[in-house]
Backbone as CSV, one residue per row, in Angstrom:
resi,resn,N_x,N_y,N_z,CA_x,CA_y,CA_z,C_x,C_y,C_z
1,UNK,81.528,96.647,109.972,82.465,95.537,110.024,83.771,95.947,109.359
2,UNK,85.101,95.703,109.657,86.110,96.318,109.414,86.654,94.942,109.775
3,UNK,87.463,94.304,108.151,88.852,92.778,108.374,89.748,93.185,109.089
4,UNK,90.172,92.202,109.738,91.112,92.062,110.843,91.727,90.636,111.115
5,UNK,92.876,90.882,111.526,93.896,89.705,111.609,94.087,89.342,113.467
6,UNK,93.609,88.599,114.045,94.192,88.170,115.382,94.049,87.097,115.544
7,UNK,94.817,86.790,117.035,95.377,86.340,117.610,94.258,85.526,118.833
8,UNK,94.251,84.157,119.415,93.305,83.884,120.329,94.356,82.967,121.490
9,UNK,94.286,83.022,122.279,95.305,81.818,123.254,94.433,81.383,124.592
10,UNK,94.905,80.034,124.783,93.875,79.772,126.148,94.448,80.398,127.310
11,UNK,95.652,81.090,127.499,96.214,81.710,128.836,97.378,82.376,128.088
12,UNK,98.203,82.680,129.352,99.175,83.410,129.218,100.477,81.934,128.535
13,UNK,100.859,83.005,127.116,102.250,81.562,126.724,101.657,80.062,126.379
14,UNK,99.812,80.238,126.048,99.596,78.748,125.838,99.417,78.720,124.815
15,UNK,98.737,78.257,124.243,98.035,77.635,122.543,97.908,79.110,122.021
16,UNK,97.955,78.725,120.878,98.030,80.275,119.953,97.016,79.561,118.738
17,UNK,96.063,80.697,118.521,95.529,80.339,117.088,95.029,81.909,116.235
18,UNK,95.785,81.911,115.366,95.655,82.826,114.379,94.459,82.926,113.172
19,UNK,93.890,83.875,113.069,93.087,84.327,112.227,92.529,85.238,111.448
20,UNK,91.658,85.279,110.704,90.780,86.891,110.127,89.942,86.796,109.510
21,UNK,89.037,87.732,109.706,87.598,87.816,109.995,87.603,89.188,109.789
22,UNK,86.039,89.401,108.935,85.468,90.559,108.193,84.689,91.245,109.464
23,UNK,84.103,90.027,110.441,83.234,90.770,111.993,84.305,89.972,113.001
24,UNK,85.255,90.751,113.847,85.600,90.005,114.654,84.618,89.686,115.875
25,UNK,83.395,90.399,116.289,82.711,90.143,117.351,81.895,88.734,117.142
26,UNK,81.867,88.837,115.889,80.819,88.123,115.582,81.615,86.383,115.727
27,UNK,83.081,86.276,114.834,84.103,84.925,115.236,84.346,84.756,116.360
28,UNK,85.015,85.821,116.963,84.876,85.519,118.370,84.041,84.460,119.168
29,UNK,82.665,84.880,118.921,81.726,84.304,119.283,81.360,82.998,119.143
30,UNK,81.893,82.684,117.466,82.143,81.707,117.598,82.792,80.484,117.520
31,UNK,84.281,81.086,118.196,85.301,80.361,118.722,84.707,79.587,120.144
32,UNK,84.000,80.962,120.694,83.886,80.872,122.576,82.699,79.765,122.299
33,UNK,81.977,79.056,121.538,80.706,78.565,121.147,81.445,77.266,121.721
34,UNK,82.461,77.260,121.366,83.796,75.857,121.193,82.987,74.761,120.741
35,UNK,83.027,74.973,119.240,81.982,73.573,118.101,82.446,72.419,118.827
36,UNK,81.843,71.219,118.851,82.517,70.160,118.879,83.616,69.733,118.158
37,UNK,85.142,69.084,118.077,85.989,69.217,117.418,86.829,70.489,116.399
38,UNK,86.211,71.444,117.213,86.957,72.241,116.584,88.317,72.863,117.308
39,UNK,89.072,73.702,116.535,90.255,73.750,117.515,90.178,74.883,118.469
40,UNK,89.371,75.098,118.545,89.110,76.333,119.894,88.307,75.037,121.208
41,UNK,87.637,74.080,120.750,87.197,72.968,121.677,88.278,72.390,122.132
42,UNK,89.104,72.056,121.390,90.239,71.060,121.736,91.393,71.734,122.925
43,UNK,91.664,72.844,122.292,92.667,73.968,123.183,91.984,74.875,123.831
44,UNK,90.699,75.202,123.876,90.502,76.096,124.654,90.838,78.028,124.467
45,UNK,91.194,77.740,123.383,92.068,78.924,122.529,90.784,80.133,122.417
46,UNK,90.400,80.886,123.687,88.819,81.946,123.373,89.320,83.160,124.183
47,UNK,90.401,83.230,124.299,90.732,84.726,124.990,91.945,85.419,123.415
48,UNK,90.991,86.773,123.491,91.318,87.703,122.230,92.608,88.026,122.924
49,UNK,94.145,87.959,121.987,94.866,88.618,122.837,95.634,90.015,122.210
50,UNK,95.254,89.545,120.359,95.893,90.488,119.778,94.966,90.473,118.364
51,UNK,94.747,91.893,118.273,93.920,92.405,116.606,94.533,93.590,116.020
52,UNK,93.916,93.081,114.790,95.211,94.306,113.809,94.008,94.730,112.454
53,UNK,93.586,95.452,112.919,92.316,95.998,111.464,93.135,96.524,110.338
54,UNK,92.423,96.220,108.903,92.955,96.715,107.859,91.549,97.178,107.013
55,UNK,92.008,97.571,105.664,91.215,98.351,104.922,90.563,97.274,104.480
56,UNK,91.278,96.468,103.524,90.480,95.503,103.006,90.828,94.046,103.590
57,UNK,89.979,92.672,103.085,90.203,91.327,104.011,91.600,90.971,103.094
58,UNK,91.591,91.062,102.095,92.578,90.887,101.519,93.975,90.975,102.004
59,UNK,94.053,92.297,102.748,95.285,92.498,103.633,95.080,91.754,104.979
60,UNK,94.333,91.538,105.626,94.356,90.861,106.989,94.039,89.293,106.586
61,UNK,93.735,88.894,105.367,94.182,87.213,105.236,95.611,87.133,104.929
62,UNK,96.543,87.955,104.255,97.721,88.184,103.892,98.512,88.122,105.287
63,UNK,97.960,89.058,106.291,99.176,89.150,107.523,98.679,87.532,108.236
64,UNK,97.394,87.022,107.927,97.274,85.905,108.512,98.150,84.646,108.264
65,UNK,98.315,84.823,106.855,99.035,83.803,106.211,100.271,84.180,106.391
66,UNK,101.015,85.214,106.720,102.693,85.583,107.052,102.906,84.871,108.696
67,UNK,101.994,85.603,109.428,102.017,85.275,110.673,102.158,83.695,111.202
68,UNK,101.144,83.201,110.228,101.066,81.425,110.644,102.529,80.717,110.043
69,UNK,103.251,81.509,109.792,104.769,81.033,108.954,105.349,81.513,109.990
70,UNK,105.414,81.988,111.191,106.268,82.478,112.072,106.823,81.507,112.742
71,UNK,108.005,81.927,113.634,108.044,81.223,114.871,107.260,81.125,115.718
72,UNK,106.723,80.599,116.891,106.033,80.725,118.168,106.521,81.919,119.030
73,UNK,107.595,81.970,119.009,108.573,83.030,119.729,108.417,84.454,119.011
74,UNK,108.041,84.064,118.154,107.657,85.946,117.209,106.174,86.269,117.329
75,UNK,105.567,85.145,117.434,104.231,85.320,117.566,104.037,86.138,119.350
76,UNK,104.372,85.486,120.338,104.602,85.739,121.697,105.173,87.215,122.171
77,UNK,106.139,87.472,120.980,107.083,89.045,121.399,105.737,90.190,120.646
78,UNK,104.934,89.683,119.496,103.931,90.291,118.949,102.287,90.894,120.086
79,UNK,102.469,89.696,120.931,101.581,89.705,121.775,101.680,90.786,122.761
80,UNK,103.309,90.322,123.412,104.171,90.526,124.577,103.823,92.699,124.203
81,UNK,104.174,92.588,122.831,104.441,94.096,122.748,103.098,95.347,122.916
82,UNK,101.852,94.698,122.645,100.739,95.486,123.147,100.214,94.606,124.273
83,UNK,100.136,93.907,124.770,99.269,93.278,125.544,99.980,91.976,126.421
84,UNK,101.196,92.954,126.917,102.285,91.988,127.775,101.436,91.109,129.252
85,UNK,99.970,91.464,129.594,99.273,90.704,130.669,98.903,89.633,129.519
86,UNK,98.570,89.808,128.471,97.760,88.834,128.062,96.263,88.635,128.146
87,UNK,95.897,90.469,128.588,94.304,90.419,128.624,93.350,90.053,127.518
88,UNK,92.183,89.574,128.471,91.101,89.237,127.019,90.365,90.598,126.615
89,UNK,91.069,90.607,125.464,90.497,92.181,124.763,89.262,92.517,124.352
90,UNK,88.774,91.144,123.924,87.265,90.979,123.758,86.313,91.785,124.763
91,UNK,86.891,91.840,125.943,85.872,92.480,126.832,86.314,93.676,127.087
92,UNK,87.196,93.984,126.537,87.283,96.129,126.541,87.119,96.374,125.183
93,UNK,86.411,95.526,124.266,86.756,96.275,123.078,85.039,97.063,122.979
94,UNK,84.757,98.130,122.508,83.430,98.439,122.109,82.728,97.988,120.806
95,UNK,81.837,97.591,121.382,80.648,96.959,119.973,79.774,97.246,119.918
């Protein structure tokens, strides 16, 4: 397991929800679960679009908490810059 900071959106340019997680396969999972009332239920927010691994969680709750201070528009050019389709990464990533 290796912390990491990403990114989840229901499509291309829609809902954005930021996070980090010590197993991302494992949150992932259960975002896509979509709890009742939670905000991956509400928006639909279960396609991985952007991850950023660090050494410790410490640093990837840190870029979490910078990131959620952004614009929408910085968040989008962040996306735009590795993963300009907006693929769900979840399913090329190896686990």
């Amino acid at each position: 397991m290796q912390p990491c900071f990403y990114l989840l959106s229901n499509r291309k340019n829609g809902a954005l929800y930021a996070g980090s997680t010590s197993n991302l396969a494992a949150r992932i999972n259960q975002h896509r679960s979509r709890k009742p009332g939670s905000f991956s239920a509400r928006y639909g927010v279960v396609r991985l679009v952007h991850a950023e691994f660090y050494e410790t969680m410490p640093e990837a709750m840190q870029r979490e908490r910078r990131v959620k201070k952004w614009k929408r528009a910085w968040k989008i050019e962040l996306i735009k810059r590795d993963n300009p389709a907006w693929n769900d990464l979840y399913l090329t990533m190896l686990w």
